[in-house]
C-alpha positions in Angstrom: 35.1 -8.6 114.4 34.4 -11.4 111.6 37.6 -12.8 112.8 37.3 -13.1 115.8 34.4 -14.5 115.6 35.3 -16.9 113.2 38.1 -17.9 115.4 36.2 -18.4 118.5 34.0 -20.9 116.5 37.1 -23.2 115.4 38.2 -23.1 118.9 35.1 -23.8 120.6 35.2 -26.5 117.8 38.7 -27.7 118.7 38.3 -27.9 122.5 35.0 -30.0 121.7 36.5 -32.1 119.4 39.9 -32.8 122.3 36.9 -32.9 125.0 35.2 -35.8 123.3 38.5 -37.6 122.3 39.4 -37.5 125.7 36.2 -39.1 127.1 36.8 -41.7 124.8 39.9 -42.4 125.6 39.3 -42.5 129.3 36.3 -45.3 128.6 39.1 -47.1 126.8 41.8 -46.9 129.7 38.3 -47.9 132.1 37.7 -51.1 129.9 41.5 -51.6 129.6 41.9 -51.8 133.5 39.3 -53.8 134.0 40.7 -56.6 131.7 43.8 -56.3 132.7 42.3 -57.0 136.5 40.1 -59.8 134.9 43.4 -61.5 133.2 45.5 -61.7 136.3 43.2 -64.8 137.5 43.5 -66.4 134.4 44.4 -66.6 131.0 46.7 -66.2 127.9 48.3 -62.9 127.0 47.7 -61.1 123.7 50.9 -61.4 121.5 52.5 -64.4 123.3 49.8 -67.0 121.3 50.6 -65.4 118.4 50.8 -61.5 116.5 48.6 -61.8 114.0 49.1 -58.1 113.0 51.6 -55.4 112.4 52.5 -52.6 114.4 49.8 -49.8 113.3 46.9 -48.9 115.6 43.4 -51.4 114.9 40.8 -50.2 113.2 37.3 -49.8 115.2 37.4 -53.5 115.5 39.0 -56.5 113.9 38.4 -60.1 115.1 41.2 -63.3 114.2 40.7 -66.9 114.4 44.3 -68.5 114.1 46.4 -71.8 114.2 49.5 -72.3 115.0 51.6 -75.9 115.0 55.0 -77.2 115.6 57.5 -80.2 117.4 55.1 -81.1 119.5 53.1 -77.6 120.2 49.8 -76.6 119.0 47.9 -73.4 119.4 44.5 -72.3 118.2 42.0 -69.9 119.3 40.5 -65.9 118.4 41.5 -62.9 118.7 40.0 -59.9 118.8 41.6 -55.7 118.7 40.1 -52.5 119.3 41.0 -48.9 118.8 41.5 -46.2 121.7 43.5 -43.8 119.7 44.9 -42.7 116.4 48.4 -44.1 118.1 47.1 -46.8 120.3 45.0 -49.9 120.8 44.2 -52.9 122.6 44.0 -56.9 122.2 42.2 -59.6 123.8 42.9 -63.3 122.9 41.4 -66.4 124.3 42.5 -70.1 123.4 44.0 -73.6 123.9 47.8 -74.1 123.8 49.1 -77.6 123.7 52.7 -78.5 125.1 54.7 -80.9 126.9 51.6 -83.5 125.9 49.6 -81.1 128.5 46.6 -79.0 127.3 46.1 -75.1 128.7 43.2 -73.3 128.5 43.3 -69.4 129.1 42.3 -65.7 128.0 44.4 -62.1 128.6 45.2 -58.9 126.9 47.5 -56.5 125.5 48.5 -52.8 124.9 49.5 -52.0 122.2 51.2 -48.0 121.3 52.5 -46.7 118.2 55.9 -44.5 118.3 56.5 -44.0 114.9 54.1 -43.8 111.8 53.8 -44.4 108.8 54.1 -41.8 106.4 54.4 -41.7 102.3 58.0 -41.1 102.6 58.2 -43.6 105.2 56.0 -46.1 104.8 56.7 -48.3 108.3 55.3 -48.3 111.7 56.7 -49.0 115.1 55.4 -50.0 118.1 55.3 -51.3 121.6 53.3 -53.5 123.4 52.9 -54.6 127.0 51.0 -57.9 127.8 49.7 -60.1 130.5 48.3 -62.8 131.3 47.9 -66.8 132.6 47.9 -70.5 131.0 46.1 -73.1 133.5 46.2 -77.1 133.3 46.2 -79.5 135.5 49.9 -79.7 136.2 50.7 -76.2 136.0 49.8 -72.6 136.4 51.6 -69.9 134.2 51.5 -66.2 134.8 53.3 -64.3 131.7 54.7 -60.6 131.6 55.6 -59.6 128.3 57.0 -56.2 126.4 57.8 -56.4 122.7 58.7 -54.1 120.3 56.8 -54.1 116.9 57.8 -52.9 113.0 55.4 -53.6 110.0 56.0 -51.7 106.4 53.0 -51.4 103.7 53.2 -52.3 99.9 50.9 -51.4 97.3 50.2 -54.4 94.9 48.7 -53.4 91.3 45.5 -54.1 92.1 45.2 -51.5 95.0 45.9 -53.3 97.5 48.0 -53.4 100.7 50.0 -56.2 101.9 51.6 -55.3 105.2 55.0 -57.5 106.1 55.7 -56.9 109.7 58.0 -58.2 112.4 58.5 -58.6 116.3 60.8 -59.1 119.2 59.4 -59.7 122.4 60.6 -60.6 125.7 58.4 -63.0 128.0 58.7 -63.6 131.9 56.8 -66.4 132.8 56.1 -67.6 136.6 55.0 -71.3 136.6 53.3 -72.6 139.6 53.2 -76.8 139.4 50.3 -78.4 140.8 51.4 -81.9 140.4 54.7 -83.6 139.6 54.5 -85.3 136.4 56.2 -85.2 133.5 54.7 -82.0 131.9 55.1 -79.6 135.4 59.0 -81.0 134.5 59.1 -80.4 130.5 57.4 -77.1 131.4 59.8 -75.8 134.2 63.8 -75.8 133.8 63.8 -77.1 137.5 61.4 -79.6 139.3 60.4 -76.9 141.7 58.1 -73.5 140.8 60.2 -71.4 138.5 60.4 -68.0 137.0 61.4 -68.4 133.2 62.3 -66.0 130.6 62.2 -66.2 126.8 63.0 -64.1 124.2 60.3 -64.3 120.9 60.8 -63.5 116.8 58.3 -63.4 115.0 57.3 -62.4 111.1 54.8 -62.5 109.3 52.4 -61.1 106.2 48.8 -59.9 106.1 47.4 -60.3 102.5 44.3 -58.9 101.6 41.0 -61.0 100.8 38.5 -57.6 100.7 37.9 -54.9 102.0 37.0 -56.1 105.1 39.0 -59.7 105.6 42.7 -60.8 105.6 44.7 -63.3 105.4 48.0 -63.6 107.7 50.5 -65.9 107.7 53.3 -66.3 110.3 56.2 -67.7 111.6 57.6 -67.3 115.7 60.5 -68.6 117.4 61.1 -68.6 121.1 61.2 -71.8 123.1 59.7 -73.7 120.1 59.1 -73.0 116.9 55.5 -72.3 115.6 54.2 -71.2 112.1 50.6 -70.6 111.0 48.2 -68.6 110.0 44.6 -66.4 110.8 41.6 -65.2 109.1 41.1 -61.5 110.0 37.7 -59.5 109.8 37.3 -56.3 110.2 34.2 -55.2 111.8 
């Protein structure tokens, strides 16, 4: 009878515990959607600006202002991620991108879900992550779909801490929309008409502890142009 009772309490704990996980995660998928409905008119997608992370879930919250440069390309702006699962989270990003001598402006998000963990015999994560989103200027308009697998590893340094190499391949659909015909709507677009591109993105980087709570990362992409830079990361 002290069993059973005894196991009636862990269940009723259990089912409490899965009850309140899964609320949770349905206010997630809620806020999720309604991004992802907010980002269709407008805005940069997570993980095409940059990574700026490896492939593990976020914590509760982390927030990243980053910089990116190269031939004639720019990018700078924050980013922010937040956990809905032990195996999942999401990203929002909002910032300027400079190319083609034309300036975009733009916000949009991305989902992030882990497939493989890491564990102390196998210390790597892998992901994938879905993305959307929209650049706007005044020449052009550019709506981006995006899917990307993600691979990070952890090290241990002497000193405790955790420096996290990771790495990413990502494929990009981009539908540009001109709205003038000048030079950039042409530099942008492999045709003088509206186009649909595609583009295929590496990226690596390295997040190097500061504290407890901050992080340096430093990273390198390659897709259409070549970008490296770096982010201050806080976790909050």
């Amino acid at each position: 009878m002290v069993y059973f009772h005894r196991f009636r309490a862990r269940s009723i704990g259990f089912f409490d515990e899965w009850s309140t996980a899964g609320m949770n995660t349905r206010k997630a998928i809620t806020v999720l959607s309604i991004l992802l409905l907010s980002s269709i008119h407008g805005g940069l997608m997570a993980q095409t600006l940059g990574q700026f992370g490896g492939a593990g879930a976020a914590p509760d919250g982390e927030g990243s202002v980053f910089m990116l440069a190269g031939n004639d390309a720019f990018r700078t702006g924050l980013s922010m991620r937040f956990n809905i699962s032990k195996v999942s989270d999401f990203g929002i990003q909002l910032g300027v991108d400079r190319a083609c001598e034309e300036t975009s402006y733009g916000g949009g998000i991305d989902l992030k879900v882990v497939v493989l963990e890491s564990r102390p015999e196998l210390p790597i994560n892998l992901a994938l992550d879905a993305s959307v989103g929209n650049l706007t200027s005044d020449a052009v308009g550019r709506f981006i779909l995006g899917l990307g697998i993600l691979a990070s590893g952890c090290i241990e340094t002497h000193s405790k801490g955790v420096i996290e190499p990771y790495l990413s391949f990502i494929v990009g659909i981009e539908q540009i929309d001109e709205k003038s015909n000048n030079a950039a709507a042409e530099c942008l677009c492999s045709t003088n008409d509206d186009a649909t591109e595609s583009e295929t993105i590496f990226r690596a980087g390295v997040k190097v502890p500061l504290s407890n709570e901050a992080q340096l990362l430093i990273e390198a992409g390659r897709g259409d142009r070549t970008l490296v830079g770096a982010a201050l990361n806080i976790v909050f």
